[in-house]
N, CA, C and O atoms as CSV, one atom per row, in Angstrom:
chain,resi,resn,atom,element,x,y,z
A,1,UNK,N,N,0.847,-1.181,0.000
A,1,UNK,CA,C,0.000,0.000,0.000
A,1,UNK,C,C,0.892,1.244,0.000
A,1,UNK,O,O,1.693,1.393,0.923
A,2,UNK,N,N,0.799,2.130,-0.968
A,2,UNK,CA,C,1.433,3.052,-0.883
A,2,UNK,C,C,1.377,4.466,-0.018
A,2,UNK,O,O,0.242,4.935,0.060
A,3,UNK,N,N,2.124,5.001,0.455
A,3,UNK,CA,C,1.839,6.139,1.671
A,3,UNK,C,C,2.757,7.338,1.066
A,3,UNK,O,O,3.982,7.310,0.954
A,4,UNK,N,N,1.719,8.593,0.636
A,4,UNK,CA,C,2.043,9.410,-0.269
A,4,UNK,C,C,2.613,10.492,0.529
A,4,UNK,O,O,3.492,11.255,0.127
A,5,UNK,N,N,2.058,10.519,1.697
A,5,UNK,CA,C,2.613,11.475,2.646
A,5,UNK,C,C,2.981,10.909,3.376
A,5,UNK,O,O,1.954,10.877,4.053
A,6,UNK,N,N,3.849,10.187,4.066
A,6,UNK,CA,C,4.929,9.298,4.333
A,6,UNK,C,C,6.030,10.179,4.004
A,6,UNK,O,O,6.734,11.043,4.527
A,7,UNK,N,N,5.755,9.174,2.171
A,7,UNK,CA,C,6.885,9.465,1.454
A,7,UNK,C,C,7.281,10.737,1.351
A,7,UNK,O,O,8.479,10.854,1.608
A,8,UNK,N,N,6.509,12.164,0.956
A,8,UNK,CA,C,6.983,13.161,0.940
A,8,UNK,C,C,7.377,13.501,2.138
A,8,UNK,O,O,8.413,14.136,1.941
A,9,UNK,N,N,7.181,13.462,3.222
A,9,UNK,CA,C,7.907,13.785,4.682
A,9,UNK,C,C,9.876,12.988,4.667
A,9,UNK,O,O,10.817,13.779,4.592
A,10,UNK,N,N,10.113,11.602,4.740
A,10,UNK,CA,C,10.784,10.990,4.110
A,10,UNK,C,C,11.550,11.684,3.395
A,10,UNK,O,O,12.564,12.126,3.935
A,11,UNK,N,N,11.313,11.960,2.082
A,11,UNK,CA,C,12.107,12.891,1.156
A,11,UNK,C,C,13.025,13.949,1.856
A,11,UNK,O,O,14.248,14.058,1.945
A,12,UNK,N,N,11.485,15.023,2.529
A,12,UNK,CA,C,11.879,16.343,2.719
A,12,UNK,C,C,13.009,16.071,4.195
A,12,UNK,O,O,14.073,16.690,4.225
A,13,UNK,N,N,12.717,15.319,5.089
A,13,UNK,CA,C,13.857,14.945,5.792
A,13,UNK,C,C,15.005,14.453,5.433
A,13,UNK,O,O,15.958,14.580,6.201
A,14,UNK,N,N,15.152,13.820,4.250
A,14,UNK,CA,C,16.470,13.313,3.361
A,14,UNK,C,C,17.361,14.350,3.158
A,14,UNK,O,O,18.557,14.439,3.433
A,15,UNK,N,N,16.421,15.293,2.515
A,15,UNK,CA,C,16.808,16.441,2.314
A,15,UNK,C,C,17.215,17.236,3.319
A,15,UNK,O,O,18.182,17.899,2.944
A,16,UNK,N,N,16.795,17.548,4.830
A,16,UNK,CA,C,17.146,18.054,5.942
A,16,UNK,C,C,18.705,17.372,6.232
A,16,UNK,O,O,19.721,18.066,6.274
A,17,UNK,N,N,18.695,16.175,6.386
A,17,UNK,CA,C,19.563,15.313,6.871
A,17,UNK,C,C,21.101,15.298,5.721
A,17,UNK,O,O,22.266,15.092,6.064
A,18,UNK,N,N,20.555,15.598,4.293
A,18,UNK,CA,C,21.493,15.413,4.065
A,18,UNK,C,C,22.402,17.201,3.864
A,18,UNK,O,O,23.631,17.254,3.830
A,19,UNK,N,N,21.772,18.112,3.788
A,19,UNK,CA,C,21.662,19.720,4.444
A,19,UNK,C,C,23.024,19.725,5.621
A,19,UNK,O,O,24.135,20.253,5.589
A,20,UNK,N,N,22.412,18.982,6.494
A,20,UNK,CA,C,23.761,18.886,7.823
A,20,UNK,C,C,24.539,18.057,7.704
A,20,UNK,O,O,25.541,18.011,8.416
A,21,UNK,N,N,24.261,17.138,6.717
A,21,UNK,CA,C,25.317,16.486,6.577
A,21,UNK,C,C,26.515,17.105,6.012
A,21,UNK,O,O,27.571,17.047,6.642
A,22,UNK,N,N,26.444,17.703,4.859
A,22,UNK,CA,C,26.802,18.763,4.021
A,22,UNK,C,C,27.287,19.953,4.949
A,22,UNK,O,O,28.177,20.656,4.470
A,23,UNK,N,N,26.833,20.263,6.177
A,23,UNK,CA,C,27.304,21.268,6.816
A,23,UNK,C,C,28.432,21.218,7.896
A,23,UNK,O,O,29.083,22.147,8.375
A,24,UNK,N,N,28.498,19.460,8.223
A,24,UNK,CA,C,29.359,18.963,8.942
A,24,UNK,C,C,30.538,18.959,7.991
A,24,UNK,O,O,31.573,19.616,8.107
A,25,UNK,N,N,30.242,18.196,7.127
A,25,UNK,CA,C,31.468,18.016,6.066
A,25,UNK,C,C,32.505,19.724,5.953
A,25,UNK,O,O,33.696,19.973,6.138
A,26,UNK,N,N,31.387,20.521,5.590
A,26,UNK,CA,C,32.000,21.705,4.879
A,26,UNK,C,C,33.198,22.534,6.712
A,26,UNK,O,O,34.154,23.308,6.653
A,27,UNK,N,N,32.735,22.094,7.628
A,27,UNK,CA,C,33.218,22.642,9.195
A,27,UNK,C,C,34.299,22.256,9.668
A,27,UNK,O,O,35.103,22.830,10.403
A,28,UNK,N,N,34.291,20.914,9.067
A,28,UNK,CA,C,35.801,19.848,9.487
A,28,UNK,C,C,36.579,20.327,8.228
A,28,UNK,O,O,37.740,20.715,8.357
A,29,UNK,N,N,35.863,20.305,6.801
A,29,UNK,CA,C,37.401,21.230,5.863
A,29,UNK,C,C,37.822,22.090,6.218
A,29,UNK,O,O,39.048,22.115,6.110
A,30,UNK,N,N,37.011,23.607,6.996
A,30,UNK,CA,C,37.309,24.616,7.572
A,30,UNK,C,C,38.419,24.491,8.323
A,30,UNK,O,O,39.584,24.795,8.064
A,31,UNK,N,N,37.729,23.806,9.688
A,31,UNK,CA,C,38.524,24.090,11.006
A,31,UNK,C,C,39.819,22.613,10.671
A,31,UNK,O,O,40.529,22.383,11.650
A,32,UNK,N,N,39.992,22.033,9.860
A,32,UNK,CA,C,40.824,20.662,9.581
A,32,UNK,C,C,40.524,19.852,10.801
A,32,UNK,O,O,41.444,19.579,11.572
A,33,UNK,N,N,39.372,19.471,11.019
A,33,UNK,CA,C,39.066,18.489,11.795
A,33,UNK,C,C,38.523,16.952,11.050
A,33,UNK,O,O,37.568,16.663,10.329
A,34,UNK,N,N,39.540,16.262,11.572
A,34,UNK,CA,C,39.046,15.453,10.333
A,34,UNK,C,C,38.478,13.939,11.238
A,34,UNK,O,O,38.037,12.945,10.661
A,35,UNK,N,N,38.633,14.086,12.844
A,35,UNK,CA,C,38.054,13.075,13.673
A,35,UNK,C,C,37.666,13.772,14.961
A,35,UNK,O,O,38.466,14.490,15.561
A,36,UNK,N,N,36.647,13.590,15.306
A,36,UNK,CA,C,36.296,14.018,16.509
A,36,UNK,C,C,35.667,15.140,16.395
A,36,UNK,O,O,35.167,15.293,15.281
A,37,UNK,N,N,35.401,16.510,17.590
A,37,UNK,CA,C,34.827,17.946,17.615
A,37,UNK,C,C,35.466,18.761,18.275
A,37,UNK,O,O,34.921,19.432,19.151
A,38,UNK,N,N,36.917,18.872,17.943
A,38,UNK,CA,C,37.760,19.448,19.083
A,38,UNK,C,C,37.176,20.896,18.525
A,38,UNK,O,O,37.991,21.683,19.007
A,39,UNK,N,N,36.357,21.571,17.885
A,39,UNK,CA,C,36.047,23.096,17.697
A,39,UNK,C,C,34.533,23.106,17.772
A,39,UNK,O,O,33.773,22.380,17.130
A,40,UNK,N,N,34.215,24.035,18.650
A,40,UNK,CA,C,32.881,24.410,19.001
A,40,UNK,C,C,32.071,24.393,17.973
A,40,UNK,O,O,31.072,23.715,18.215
A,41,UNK,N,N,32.085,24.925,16.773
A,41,UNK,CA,C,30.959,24.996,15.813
A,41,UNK,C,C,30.895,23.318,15.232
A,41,UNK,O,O,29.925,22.571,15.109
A,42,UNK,N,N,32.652,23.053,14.888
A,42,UNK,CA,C,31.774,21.546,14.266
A,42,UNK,C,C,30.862,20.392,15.461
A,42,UNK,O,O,29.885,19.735,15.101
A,43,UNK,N,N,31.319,20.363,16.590
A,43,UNK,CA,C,30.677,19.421,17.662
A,43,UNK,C,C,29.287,20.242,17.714
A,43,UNK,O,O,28.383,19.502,18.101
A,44,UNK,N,N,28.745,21.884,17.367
A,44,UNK,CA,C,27.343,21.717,17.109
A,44,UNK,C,C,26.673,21.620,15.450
A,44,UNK,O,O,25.494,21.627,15.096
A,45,UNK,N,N,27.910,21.532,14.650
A,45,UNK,CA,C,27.092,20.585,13.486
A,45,UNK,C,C,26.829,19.459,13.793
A,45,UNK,O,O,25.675,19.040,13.701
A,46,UNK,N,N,27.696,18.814,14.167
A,46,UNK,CA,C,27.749,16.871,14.381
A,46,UNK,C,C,26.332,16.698,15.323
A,46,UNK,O,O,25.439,15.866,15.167
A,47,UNK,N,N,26.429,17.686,16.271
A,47,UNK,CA,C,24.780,17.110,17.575
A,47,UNK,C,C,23.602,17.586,16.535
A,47,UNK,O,O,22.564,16.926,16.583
A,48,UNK,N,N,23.661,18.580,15.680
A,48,UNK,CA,C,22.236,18.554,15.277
A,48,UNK,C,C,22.470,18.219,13.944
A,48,UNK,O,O,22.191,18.988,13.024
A,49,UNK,N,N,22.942,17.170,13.792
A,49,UNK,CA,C,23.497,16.427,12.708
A,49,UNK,C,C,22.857,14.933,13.842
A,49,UNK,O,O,21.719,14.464,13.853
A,50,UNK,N,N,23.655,14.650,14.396
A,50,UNK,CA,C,23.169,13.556,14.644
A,50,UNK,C,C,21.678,13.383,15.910
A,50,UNK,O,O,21.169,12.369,16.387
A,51,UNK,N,N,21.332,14.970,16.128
A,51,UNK,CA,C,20.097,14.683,16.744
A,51,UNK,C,C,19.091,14.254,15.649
A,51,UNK,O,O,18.240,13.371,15.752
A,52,UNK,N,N,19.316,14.948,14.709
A,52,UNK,CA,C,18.151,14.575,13.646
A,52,UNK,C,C,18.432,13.067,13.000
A,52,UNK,O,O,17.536,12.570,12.319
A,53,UNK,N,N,19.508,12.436,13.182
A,53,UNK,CA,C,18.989,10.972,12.956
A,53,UNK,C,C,18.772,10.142,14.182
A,53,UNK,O,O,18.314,9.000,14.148
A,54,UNK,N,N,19.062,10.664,15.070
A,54,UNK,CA,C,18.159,10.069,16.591
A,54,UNK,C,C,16.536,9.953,16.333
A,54,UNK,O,O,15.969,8.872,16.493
A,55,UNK,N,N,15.758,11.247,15.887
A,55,UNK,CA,C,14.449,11.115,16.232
A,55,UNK,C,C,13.489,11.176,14.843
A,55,UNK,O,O,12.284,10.930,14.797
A,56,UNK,N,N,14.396,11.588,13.684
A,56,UNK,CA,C,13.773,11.429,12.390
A,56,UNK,C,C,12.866,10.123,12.392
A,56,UNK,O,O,11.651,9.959,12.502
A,57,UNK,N,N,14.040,9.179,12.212
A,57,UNK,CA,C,13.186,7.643,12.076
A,57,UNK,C,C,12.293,7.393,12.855
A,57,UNK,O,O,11.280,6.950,12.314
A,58,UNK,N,N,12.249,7.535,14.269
A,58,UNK,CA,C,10.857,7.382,14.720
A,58,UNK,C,C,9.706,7.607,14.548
A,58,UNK,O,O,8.702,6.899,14.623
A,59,UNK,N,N,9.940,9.053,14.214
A,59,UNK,CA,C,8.979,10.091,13.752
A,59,UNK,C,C,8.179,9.635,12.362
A,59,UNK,O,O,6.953,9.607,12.255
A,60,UNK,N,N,9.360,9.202,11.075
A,60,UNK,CA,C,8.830,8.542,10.190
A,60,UNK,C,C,8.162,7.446,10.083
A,60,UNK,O,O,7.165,7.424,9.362
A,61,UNK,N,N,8.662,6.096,10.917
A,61,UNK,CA,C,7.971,5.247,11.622
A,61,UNK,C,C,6.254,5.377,12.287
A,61,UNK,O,O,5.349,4.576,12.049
A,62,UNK,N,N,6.181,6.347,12.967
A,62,UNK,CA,C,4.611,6.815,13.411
A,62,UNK,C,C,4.009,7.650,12.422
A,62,UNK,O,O,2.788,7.629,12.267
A,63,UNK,N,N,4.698,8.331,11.787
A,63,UNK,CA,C,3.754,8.597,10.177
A,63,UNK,C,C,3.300,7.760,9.319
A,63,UNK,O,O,2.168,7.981,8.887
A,64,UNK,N,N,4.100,6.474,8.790
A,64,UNK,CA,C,3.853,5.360,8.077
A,64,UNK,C,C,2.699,4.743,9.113
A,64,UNK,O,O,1.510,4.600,8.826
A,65,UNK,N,N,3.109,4.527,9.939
A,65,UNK,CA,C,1.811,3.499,10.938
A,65,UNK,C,C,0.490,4.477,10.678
A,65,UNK,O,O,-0.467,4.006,10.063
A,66,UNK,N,N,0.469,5.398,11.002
A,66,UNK,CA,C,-0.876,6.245,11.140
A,66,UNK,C,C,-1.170,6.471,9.793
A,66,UNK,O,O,-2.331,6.291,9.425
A,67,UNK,N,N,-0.353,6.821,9.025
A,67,UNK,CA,C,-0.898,6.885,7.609
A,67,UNK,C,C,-1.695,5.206,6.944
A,67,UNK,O,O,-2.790,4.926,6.455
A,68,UNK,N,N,-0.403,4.400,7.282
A,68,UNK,CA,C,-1.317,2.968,7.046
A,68,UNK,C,C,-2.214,2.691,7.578
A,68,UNK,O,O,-3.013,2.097,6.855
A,69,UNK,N,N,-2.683,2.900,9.070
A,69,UNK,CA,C,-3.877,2.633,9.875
A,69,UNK,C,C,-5.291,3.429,9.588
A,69,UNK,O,O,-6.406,3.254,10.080
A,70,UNK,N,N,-4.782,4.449,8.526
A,70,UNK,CA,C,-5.978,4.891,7.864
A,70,UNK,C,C,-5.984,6.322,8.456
A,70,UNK,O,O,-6.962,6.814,7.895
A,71,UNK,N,N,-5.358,7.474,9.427
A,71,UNK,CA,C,-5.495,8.200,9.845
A,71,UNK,C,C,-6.016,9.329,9.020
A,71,UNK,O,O,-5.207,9.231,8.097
A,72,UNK,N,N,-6.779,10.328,8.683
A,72,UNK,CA,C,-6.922,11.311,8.237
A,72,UNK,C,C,-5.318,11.824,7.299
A,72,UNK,O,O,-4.291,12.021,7.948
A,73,UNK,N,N,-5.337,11.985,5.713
A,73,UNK,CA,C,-4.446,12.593,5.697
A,73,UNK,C,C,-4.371,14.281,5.973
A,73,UNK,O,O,-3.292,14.812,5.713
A,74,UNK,N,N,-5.270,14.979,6.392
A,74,UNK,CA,C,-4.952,15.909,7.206
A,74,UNK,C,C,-3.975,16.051,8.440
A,74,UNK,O,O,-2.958,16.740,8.516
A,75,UNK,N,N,-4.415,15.409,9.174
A,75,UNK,CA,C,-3.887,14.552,10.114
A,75,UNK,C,C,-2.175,14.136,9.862
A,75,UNK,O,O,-1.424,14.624,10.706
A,76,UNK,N,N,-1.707,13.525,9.086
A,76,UNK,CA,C,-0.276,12.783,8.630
A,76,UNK,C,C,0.017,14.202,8.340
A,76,UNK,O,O,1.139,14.405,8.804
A,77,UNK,N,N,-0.378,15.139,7.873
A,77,UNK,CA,C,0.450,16.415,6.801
A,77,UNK,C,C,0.750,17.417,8.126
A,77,UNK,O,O,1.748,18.127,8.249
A,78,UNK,N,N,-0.645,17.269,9.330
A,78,UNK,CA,C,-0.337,18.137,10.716
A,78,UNK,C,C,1.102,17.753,10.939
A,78,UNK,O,O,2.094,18.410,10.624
A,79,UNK,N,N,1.053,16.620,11.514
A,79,UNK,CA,C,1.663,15.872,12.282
A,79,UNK,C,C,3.262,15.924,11.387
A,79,UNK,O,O,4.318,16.186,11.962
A,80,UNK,N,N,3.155,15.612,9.868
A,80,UNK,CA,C,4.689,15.934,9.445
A,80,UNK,C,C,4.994,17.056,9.566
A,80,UNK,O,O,6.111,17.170,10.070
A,81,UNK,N,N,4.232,18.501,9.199
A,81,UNK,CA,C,4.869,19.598,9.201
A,81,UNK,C,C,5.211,19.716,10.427
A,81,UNK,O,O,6.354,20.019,10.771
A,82,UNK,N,N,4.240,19.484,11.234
A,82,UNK,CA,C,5.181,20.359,12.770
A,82,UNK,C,C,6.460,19.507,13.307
A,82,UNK,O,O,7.393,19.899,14.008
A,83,UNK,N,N,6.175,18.020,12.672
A,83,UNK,CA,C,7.632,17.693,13.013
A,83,UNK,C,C,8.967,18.143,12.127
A,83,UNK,O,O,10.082,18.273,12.631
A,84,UNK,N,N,8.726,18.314,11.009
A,84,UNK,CA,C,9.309,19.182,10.274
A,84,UNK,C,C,9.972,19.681,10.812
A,84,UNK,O,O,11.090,19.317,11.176
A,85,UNK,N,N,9.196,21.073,11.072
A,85,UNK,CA,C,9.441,22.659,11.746
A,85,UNK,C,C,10.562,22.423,13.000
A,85,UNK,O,O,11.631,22.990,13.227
A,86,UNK,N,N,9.890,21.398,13.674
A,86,UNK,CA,C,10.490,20.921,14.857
A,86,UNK,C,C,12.061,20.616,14.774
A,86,UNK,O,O,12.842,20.915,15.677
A,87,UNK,N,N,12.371,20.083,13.762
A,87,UNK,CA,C,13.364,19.227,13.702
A,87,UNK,C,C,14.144,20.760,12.523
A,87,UNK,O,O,15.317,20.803,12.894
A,88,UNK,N,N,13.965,21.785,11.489
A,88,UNK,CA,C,14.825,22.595,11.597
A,88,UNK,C,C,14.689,23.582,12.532
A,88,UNK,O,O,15.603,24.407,12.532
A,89,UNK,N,N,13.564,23.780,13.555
A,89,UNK,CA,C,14.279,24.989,14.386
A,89,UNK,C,C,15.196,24.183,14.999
A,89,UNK,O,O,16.333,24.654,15.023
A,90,UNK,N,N,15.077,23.334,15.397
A,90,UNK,CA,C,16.247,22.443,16.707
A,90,UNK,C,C,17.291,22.544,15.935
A,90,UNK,O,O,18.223,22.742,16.714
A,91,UNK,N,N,17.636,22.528,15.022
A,91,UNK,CA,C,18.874,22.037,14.028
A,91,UNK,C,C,19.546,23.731,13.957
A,91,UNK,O,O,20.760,23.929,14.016
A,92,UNK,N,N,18.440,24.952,13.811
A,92,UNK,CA,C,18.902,25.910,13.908
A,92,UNK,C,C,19.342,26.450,14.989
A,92,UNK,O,O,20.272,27.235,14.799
A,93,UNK,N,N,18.937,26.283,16.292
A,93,UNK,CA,C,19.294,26.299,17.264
A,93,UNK,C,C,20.562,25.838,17.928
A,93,UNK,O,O,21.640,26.405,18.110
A,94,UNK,N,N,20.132,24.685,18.225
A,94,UNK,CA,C,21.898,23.895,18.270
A,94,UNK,C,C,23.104,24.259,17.594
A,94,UNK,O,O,24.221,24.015,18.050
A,95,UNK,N,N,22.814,25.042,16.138
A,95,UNK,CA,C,23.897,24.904,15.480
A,95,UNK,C,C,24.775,26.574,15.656
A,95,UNK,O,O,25.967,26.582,15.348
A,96,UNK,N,N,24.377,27.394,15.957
A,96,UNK,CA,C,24.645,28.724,16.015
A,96,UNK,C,C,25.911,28.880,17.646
A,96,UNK,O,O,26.097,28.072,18.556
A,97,UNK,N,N,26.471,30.120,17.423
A,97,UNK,CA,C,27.224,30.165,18.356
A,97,UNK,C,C,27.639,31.829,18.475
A,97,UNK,O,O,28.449,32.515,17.852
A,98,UNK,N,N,26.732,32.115,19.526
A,98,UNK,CA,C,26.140,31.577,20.641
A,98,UNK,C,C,24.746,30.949,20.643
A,98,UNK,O,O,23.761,31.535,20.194
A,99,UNK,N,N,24.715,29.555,21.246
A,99,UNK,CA,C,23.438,28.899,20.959
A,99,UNK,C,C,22.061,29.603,21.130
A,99,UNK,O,O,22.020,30.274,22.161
A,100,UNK,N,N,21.143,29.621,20.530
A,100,UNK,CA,C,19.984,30.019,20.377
A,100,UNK,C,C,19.279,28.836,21.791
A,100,UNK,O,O,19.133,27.683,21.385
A,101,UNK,N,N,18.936,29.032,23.072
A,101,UNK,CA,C,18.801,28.097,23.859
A,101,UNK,C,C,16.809,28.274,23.257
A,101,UNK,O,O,16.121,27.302,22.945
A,102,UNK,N,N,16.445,29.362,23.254
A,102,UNK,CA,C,14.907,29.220,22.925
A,102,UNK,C,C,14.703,28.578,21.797
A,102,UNK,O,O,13.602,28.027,21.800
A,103,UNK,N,N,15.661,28.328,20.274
A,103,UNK,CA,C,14.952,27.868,19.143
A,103,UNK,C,C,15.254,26.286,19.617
A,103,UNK,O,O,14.526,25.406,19.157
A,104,UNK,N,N,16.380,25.924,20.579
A,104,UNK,CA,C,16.140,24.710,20.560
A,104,UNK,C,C,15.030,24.376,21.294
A,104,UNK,O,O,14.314,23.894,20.416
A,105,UNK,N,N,14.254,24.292,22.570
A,105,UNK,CA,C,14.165,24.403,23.382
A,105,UNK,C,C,12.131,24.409,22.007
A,105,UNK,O,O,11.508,23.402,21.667
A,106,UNK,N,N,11.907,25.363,21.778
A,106,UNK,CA,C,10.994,24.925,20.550
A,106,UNK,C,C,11.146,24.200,19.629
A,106,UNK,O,O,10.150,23.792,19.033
A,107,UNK,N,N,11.908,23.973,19.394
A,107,UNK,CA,C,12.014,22.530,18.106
A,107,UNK,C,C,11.821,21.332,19.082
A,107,UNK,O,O,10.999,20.453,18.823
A,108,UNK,N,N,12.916,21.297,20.688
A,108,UNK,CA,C,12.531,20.006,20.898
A,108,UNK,C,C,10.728,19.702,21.323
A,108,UNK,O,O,10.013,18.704,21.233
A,109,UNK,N,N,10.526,20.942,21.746
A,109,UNK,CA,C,8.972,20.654,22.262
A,109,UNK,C,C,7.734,20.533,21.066
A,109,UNK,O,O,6.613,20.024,21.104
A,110,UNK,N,N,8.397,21.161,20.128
A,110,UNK,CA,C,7.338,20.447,18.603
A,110,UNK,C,C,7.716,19.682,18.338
A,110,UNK,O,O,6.991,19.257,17.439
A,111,UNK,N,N,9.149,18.503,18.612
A,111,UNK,CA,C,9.139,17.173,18.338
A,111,UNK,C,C,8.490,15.781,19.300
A,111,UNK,O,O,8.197,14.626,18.993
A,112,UNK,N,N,8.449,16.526,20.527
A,112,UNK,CA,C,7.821,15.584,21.103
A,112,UNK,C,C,6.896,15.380,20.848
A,112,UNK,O,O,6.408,14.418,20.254
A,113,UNK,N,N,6.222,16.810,21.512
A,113,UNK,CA,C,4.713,16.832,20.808
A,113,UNK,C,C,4.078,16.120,19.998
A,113,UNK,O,O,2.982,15.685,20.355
A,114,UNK,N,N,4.733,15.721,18.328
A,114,UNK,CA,C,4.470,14.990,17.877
A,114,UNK,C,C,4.713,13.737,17.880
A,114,UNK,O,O,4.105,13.029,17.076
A,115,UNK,N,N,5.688,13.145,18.809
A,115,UNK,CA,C,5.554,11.781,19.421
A,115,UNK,C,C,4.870,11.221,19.483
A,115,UNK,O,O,4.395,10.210,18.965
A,116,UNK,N,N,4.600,12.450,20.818
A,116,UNK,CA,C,3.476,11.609,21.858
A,116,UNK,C,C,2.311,11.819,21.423
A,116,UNK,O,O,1.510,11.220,22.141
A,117,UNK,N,N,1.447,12.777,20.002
A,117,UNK,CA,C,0.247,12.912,19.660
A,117,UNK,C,C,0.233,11.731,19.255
A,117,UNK,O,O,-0.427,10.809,19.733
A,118,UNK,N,N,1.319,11.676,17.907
A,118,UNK,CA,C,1.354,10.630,17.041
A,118,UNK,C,C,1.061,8.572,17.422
A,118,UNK,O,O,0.456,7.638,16.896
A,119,UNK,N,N,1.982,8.820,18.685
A,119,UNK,CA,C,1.298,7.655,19.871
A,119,UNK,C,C,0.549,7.845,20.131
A,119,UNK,O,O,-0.063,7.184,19.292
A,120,UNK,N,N,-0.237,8.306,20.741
A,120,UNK,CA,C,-1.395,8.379,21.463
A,120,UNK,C,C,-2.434,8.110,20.223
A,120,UNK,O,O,-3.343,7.310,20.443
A,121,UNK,N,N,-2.347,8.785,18.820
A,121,UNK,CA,C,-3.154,8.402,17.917
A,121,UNK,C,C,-2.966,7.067,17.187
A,121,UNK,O,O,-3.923,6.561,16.601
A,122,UNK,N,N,-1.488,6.351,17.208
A,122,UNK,CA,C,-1.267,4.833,16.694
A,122,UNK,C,C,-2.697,4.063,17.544
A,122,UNK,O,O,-3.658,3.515,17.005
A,123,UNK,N,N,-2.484,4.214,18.729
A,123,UNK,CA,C,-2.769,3.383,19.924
A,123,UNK,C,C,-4.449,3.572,19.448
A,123,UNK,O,O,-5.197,2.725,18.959
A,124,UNK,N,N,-4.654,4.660,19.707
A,124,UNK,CA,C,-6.023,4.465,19.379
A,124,UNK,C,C,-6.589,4.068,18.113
A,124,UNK,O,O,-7.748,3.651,18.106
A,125,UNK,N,N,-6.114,4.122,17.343
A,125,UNK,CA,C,-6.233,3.370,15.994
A,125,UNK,C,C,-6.137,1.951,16.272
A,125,UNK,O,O,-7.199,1.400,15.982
A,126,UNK,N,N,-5.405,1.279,16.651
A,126,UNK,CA,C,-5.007,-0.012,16.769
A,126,UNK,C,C,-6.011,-0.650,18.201
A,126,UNK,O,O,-6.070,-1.842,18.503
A,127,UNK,N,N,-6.614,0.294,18.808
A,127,UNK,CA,C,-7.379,-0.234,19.911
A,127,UNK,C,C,-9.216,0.043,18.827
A,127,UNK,O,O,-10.277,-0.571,18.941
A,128,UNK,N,N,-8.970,0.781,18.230
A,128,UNK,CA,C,-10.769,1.357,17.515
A,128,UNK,C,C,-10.223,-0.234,16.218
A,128,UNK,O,O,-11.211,-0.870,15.848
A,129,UNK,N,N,-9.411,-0.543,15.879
A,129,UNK,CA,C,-9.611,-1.759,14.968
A,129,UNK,C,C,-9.638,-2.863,15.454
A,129,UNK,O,O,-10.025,-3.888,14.892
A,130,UNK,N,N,-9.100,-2.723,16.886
A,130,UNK,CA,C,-8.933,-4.172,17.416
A,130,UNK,C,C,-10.539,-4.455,18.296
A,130,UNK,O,O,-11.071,-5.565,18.318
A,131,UNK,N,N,-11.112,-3.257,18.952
A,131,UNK,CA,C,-12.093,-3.662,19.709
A,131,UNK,C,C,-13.300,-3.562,18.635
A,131,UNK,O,O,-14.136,-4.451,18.477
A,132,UNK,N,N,-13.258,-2.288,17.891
A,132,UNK,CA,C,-14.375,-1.659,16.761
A,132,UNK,C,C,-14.993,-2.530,16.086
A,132,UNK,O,O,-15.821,-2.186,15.243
């Protein structure tokens, strides 16, 4: 079964992910760091470099489920954009120097957010098919 908004979320995070990836790379040619984060800006490319593959996949994971479980695609497009949003303010945040402590601090709370909506809506999906 195909999941159309899934997939475009997917993408547009590919695209996020591969953005910092690209931004890590370009920090270590700079500063000649070529292992580790011995310089402040690349160790906050690398964390919001590697925060966003900490919680991406999950996130994509509970979009595919809810999108397959039939959820409203209204619903899947809420739920991707604000994780979206979530995941570049955090990325903008983290990455600046001096850190932006409020943009992270909003990105992480629009990523949970959509966690725990996004759970809370698997569950009930999977409890309205299992009892329904």
């Amino acid at each position: 079964m195909p999941l159309p908004a899934t997939s475009l979320y997917a993408a547009l995070f590919a695209l996020l992910f591969l953005a910092l990836s690209l931004r890590v790379i370009r920090l270590r040619q700079r500063y000649q760091v070529v292992l580790g984060t011995p310089h402040r800006l690349v160790e906050r490319a690398v964390r919001a470099h590697g925060n966003c593959a900490e919680y991406v996949p999950l996130g994509l994971i509970l979009l595919g489920l809810l999108e397959g479980m039939g959820l409203p695609l209204w619903g899947v497009h809420a739920l991707g954009t604000v994780f979206l949003a979530g995941r570049v303010v955090h990325a903008r945040g983290i990455s600046q120097e001096p850190e932006s402590l409020r943009l992270r601090v909003v990105g992480m709370a629009l990523t949970v957010t959509v966690l725990g909506v996004g759970a809370a809506a698997l569950l009930g999906l999977v409890l309205a098919d299992a009892f329904g």
